[in-house]
C-alpha positions in Angstrom: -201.4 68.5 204.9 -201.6 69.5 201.4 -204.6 67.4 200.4 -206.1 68.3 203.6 -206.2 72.0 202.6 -207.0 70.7 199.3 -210.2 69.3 200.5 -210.6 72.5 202.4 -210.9 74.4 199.7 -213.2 72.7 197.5 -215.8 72.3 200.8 -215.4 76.0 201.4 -215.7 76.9 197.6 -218.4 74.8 196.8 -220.8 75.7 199.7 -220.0 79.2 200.0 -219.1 81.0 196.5 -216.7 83.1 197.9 -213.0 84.1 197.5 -211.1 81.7 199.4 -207.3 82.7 200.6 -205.9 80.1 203.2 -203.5 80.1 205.4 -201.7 77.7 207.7 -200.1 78.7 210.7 -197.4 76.5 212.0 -196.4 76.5 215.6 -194.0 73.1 215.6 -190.6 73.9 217.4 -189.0 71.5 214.7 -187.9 72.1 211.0 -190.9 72.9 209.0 -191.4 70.1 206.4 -194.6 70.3 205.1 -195.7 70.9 201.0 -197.9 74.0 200.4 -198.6 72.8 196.8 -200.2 69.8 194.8 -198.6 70.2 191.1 -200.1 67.5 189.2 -200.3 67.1 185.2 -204.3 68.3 185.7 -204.1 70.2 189.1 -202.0 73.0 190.6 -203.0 74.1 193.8 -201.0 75.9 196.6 -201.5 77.8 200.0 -199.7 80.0 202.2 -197.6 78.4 205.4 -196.7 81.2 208.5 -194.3 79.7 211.0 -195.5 81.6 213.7 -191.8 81.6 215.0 -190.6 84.1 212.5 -192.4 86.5 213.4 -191.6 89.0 216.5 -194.4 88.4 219.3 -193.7 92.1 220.3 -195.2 93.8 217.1 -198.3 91.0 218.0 -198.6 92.4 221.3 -198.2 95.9 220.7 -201.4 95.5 217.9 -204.1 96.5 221.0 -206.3 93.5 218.8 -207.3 90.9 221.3 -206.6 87.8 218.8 -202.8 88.9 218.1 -202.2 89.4 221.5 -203.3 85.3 221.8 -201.3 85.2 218.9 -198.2 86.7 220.6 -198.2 83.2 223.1 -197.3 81.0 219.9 -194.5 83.3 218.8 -190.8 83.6 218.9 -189.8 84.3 223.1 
């Protein structure tokens, strides 16, 4: 997944010119496993991973925004 994001980024960057801060949300039920970072002798790139289990669906709910309460189906019952 890390190259994926990778390749993300340089799409995004390169055809938008804007500040780019990703994101992955994880909604496995399993033991996350996946890198968020590429450290190579010329390349160091990372990214931010949310298991969406961690956090409490109520505060999601509570929000009044229409996408958190959608949100709120992914998270911790």
């Amino acid at each position: 997944m890390h190259f994926r994001m990778l390749d993300y980024y340089e799409t995004l960057s390169r055809k938008e010119n804007l500040p780019i801060k990703q994101l992955l949300v994880y909604v496995g039920k399993g033991k996350m496993t996946m890198l968020d970072f590429i450290n190579h002798p010329n390349l160091k790139f990372n990214y931010t991973i949310l298991n969406i289990s961690t956090i409490d669906y109520h505060s999601l709910v509570e929000s009044n925004i229409p996408e958190a309460i959608i949100l709120a189906i992914l998270g911790d019952f």
